[in-house]
KEKE-3310 file (N, C-alpha, C; in steps of 0.2 Angstrom, whole numbers, plus 5000, padded with zeros to 4 digits):
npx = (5576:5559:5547:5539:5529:5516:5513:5510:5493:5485:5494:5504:5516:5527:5530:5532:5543:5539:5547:5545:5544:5534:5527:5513:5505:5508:5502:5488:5487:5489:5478:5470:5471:5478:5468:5473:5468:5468:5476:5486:5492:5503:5508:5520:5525:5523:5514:5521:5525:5526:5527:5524:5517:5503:5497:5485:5479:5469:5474:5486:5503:5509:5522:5522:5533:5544:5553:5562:5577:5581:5577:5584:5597:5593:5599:5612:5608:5602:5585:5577:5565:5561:5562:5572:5584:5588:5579:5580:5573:5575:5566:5551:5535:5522:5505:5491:5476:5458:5451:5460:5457:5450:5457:5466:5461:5457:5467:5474:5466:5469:5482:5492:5506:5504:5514:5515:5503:5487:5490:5490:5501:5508:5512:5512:5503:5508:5511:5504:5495:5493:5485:5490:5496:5508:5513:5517:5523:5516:5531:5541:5540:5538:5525:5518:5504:5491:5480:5475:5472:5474:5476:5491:5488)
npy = (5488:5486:5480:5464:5454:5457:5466:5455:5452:5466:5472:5487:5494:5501:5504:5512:5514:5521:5530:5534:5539:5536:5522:5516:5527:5535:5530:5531:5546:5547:5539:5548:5563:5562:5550:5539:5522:5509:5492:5482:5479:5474:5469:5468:5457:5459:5471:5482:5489:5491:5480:5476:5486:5490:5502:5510:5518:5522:5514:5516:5512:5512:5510:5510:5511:5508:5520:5525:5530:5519:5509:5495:5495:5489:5479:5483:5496:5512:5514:5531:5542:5555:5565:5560:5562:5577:5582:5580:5578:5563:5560:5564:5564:5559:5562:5557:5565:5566:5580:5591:5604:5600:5590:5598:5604:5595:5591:5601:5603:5592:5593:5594:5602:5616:5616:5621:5631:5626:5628:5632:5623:5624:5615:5621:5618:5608:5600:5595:5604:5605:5606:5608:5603:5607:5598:5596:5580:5574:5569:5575:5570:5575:5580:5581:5585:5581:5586:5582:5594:5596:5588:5583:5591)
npz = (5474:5471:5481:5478:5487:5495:5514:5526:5533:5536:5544:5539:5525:5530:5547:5564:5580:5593:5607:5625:5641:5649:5644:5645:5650:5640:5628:5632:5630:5616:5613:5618:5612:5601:5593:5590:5592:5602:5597:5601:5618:5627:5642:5657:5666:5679:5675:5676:5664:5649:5637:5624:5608:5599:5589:5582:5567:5556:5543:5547:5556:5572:5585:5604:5613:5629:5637:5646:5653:5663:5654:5646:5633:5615:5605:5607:5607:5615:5617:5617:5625:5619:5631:5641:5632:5631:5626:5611:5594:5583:5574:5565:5566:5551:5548:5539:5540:5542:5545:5546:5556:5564:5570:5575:5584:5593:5597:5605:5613:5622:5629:5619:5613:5602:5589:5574:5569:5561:5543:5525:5512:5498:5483:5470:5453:5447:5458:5473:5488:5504:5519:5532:5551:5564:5580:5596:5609:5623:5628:5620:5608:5592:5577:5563:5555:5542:5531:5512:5502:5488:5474:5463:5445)
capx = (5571:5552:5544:5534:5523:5511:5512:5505:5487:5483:5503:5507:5521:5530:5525:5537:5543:5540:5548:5540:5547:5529:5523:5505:5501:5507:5496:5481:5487:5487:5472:5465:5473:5478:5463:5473:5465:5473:5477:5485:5497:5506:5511:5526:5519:5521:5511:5521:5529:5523:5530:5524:5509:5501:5493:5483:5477:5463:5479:5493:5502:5513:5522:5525:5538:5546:5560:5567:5583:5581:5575:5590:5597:5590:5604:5615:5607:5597:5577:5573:5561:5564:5564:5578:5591:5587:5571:5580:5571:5577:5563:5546:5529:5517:5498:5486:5471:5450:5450:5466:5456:5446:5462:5471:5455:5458:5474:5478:5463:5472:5487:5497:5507:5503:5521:5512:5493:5486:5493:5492:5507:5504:5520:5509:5500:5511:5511:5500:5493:5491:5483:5494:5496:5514:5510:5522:5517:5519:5537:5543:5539:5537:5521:5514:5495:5491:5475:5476:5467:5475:5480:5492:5484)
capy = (5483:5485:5475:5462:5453:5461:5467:5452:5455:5470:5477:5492:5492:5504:5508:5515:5513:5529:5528:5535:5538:5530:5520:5517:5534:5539:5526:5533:5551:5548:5539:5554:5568:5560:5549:5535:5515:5503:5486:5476:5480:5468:5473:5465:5450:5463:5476:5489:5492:5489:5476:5478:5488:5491:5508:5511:5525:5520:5507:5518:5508:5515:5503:5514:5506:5510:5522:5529:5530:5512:5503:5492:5495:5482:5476:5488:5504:5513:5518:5532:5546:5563:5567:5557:5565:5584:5585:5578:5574:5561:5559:5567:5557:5564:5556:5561:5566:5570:5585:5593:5610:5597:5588:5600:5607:5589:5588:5607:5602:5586:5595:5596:5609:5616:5621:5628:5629:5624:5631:5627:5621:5623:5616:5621:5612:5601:5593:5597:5607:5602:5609:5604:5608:5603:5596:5590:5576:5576:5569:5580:5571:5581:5576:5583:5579:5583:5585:5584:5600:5595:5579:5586:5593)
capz = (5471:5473:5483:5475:5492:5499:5520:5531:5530:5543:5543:5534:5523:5536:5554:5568:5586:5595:5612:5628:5646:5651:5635:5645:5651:5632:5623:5633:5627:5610:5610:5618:5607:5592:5591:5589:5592:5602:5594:5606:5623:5630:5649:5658:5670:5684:5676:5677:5659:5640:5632:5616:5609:5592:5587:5574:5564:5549:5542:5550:5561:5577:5590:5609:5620:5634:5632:5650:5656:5663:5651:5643:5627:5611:5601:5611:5606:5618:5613:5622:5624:5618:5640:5642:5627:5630:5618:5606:5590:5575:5569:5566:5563:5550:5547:5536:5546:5538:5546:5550:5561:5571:5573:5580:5591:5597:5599:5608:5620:5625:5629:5615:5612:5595:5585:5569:5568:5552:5536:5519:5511:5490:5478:5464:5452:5447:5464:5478:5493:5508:5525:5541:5556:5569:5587:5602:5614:5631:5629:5615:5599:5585:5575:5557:5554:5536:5523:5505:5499:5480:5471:5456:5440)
cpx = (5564:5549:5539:5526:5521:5513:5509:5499:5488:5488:5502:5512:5527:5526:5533:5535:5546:5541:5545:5545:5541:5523:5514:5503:5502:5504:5489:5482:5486:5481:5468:5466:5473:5472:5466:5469:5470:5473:5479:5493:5497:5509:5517:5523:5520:5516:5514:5527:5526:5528:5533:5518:5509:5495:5491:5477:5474:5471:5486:5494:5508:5515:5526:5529:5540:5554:5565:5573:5586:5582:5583:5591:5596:5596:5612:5616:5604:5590:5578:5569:5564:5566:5570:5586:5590:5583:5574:5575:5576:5573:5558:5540:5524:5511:5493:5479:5464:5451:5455:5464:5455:5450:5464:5467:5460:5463:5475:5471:5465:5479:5492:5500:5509:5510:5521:5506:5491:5486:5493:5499:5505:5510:5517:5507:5500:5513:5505:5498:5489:5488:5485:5496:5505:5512:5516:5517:5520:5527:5542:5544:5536:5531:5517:5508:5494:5484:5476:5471:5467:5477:5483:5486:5483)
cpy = (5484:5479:5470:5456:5456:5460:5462:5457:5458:5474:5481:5490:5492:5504:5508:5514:5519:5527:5532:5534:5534:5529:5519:5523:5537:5536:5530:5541:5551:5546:5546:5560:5567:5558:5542:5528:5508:5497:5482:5481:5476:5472:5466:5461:5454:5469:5483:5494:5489:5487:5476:5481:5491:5496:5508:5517:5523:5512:5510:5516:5511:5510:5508:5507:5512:5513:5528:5526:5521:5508:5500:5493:5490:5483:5481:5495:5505:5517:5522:5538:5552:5566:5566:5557:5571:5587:5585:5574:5569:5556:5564:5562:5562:5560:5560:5558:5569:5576:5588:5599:5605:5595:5590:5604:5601:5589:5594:5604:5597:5589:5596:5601:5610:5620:5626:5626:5629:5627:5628:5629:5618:5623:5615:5617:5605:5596:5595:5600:5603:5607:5606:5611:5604:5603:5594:5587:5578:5575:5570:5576:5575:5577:5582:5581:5585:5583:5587:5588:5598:5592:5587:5586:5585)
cpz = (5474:5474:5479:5480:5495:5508:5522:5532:5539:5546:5537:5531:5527:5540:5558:5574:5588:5604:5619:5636:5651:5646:5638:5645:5642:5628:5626:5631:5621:5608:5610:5615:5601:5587:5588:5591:5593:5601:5597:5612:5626:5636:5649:5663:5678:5683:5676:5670:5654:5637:5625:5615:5600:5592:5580:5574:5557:5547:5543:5554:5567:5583:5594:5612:5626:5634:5639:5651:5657:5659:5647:5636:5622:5605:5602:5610:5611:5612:5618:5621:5623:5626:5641:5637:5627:5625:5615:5601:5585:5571:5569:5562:5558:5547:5543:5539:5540:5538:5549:5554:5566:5574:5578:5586:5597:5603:5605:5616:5625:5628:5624:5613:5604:5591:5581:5568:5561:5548:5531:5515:5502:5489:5474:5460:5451:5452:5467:5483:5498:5515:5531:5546:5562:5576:5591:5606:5620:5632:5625:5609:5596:5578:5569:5556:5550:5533:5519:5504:5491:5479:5465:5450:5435)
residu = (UNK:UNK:UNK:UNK:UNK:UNK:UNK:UNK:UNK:UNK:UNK:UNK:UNK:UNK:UNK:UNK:UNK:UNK:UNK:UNK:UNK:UNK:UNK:UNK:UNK:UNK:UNK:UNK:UNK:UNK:UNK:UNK:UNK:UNK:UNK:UNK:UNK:UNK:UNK:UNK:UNK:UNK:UNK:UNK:UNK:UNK:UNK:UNK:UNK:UNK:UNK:UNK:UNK:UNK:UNK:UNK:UNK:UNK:UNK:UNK:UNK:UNK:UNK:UNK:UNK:UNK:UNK:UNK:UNK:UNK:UNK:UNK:UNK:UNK:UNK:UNK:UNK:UNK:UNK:UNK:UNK:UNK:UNK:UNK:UNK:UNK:UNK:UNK:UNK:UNK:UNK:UNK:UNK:UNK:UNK:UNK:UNK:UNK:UNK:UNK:UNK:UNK:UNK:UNK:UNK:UNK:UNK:UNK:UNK:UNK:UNK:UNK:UNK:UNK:UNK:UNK:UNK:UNK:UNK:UNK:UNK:UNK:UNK:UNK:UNK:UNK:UNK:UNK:UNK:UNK:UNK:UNK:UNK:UNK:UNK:UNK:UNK:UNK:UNK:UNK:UNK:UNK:UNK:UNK:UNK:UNK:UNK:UNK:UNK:UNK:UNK:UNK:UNK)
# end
């Protein structure tokens, strides 16, 4: 059934909990490569772990936690960072981006390590063409950053 209320003003419809073996040091990486915008971090009353934290990307919205070994499982699962499952992905994030070369300028100068450099991706006219690039971060997520080259005919 299709939703029929709209997102709490300022929430996406979706947004994702990407975990992180250090959610600060990774929130100031993605600011600095992605070019993400941090919205709110919440520390721990010591200071030495991210509570909670809300990323955003024009109205894409990304929430980093805290995801080593340590950290306790929530609802008896563990969250944790690609590090800490043997660069395990099971997921992959993908953002559409203005300019997917500057992007990945961006990105490979921040360290990112580029998986496939920008290509375009045409499923003919009856859909669309796109121009993306695959990035990992520092703790082995897996990251798509897209532009639309073609809306269908």
């Amino acid at each position: 059934m299709p939703p029929e209320t709209p997102p709490p003003a300022g929430w996406p419809r979706l947004s994702s909990s990407v975990f992180y073996a250090n959610a600060s040091q990774a929130i100031a990486w993605l600011v600095d490569a992605f070019g993400f915008e941090v919205a709110i971090q919440v520390m721990s009353p010591d200071g030495s772990r991210v509570l909670h934290s809300q990323l955003l990307y024009g109205e894409a919205m990304i929430m980093v936690g805290e995801g080593g070994a340590e950290r306790e499982p929530k609802f008896g699962i563990p969250c944790r960072s690609p590090l800490a499952v043997g660069g395990a992905n099971t997921q992959c994030l993908m953002l559409f981006v203005d300019d997917v070369e500057a992007h990945c300028a961006q990105a490979r100068a921040a360290g990112a390590i580029i998986l496939a450099e920008p290509e375009l991706h045409d499923y003919g006219p009856e859909y669309w063409a796109d121009r993306s690039y695959g990035a990992q971060d520092p703790d082995g997520h897996m990251w798509w950053f897209t532009q639309r080259v073609r809306d269908p005919a």
